[in-house]
C-alpha positions as CSV (number, residue, x, y, z in Angstrom):
1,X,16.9,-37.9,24.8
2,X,14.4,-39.4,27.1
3,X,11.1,-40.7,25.6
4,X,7.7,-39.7,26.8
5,X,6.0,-42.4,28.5
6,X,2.7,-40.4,29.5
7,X,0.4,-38.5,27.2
8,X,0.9,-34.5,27.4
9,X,-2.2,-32.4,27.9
10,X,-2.6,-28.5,27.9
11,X,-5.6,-26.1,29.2
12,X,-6.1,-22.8,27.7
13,X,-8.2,-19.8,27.1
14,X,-6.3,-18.5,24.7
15,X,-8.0,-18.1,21.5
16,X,-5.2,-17.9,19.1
17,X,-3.6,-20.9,21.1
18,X,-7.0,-23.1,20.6
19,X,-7.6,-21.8,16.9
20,X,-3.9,-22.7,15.8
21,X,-3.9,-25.9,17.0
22,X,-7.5,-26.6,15.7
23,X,-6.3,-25.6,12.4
24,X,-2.9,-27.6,12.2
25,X,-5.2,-30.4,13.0
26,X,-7.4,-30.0,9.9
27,X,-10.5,-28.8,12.2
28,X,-12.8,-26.2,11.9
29,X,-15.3,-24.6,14.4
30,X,-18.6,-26.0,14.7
31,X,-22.2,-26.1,16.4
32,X,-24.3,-29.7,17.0
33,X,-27.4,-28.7,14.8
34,X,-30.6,-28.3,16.9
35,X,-28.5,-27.4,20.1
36,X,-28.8,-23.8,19.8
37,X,-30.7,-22.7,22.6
38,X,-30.4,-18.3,22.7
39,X,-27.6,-17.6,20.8
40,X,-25.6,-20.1,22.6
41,X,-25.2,-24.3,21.1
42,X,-23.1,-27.1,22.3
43,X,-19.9,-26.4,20.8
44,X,-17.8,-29.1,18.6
45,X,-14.4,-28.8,16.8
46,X,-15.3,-30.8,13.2
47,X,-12.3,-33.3,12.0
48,X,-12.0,-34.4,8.8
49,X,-13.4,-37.9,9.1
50,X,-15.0,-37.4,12.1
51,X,-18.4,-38.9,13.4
52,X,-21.3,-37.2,13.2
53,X,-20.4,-34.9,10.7
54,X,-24.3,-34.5,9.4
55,X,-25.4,-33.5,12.5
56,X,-22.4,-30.6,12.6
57,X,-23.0,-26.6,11.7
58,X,-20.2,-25.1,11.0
59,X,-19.9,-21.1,12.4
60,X,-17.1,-18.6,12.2
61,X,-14.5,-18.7,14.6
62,X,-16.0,-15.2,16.4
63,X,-19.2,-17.2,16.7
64,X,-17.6,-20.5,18.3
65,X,-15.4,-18.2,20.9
66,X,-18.8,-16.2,21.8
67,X,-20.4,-19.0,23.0
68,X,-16.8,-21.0,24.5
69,X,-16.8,-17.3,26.4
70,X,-20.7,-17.5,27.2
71,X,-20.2,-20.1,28.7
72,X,-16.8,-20.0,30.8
73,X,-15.2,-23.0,29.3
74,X,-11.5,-23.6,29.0
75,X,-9.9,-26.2,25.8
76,X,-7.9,-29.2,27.1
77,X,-6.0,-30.8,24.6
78,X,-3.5,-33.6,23.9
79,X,-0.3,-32.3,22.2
80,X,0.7,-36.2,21.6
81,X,-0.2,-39.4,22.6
82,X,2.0,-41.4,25.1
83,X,3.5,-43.2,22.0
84,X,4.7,-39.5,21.2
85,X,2.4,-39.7,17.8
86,X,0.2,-36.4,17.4
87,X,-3.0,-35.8,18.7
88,X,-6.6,-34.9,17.8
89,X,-8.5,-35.3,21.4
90,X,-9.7,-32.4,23.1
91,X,-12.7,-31.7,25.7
92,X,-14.3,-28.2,26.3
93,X,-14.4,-28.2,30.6
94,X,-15.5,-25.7,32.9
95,X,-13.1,-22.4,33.4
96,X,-13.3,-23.0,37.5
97,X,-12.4,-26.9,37.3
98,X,-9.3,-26.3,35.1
């Protein structure tokens, strides 16, 4: 079997897709404090471990895909990294530019 040799990244919309692999990754929806601005907030997925931790709300998931549907976005994720270990990197980017 052939190895990978370049890093595999997915975009989706899906919730179920984005809350699954959130959650098999330890993470849990969250909003940087102080950024909501109307309802909305600049949205975060919180790691165990992860920086910035203090300045992190944590919100429902219905909350967190409110605002990612607000707002348009689309999840990119990496399903492993090019050495084939798993992954924990993942940007929120604009539904249009995916």
């Amino acid at each position: 079997m052939a190895s990978h040799t370049k890093s595999q990244t997915r975009t989706t919309t899906d919730h179920e897709e984005i809350r699954r692999w959130v959650e098999e990754h330890g993470g849990q929806p969250a909003i940087v404090r102080d950024t909501r601005d109307g309802g909305g907030g600049v949205l975060r997925i919180d790691f165990p471990g992860g920086a910035g931790q203090d300045r992190l709300e944590p919100v429902s998931w219905d909350e967190w895909f409110r605002v990612f549907d607000e707002n348009d976005l689309a999840f990119l994720y990496q399903e492993q990294k090019a050495d084939g270990e798993d992954s924990t990197f993942f940007k929120l980017v604009s539904r249009d530019s995916s």
